[in-house]
Phi, psi and omega in degrees: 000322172310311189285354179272319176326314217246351170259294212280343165233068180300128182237132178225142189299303185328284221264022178272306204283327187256053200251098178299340200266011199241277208284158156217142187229113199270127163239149185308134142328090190240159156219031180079005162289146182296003185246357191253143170324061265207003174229356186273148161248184228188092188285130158223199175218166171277333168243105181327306192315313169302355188272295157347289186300303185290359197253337189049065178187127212233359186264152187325146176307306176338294157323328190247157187295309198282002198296326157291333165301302181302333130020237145334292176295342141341279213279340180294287175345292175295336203282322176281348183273328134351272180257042168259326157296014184240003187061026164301128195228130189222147154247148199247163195203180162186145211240165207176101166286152162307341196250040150080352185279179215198128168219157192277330214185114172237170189194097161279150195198128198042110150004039161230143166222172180252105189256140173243156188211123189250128207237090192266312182311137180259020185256313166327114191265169216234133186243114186280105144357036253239326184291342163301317198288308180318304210281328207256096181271332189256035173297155185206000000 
């Protein structure tokens, strides 16, 4: 009986990632500039615990490397936990330069959109996007 237990309800990252009701999966932002990321994604979960599991690490906030990943994913999670309990129909991104700049979390929405950077150290600073900006003409 274990082993049918344990083949049949296998937990695996593939069918973790591809499980609309486990992932949410962000793709870049483009707008055709030659420096922007144009094939990456941006994994997240609905449930911290699943990040956990794949990841193997069960240890104290205290404790971790990820505390900003976790977060992140916090806050992705509710937002999309949000606007789906509002009937919000958006479409979402995150934007990602080769040199590395970066926003977390975009959202059009009536042709307008909207960027977020989510930060959890409050010592962090905050660097404004200005080549983004330049680029965004319905940025809001």
């Amino acid at each position: 009986m274990g082993r049918f237990f344990t083949d049949r309800y296998r937990f695996s990252t593939r069918n973790a990632i591809t499980n609309p009701y486990c992932a949410i999966l962000l793709s870049a932002f483009l707008r055709n500039l030659r420096n922007e990321l144009k094939n990456s994604r941006k994994i997240y979960f609905y449930d911290n615990g699943i990040h956990n599991v794949l990841i193997s690490n069960y240890n104290s906030m205290e404790l971790r490397n990820d505390i900003g990943a976790l977060g992140e994913n916090l806050i992705i999670s509710e937002r999309m936990k949000k606007l789906n309990y509002d009937d919000l129909w958006v479409n979402t991104w995150f934007w990602r330069t080769q040199q590395q700049q970066e926003i977390d979390y975009i959202e059009e929405h009536d042709d307008n959109i909207s960027a977020f950077e989510f930060k959890w150290n409050p010592a962090s600073k905050f660097k404004k996007q200005t080549h983004f900006l330049k680029h965004t003409p319905t940025f809001h």
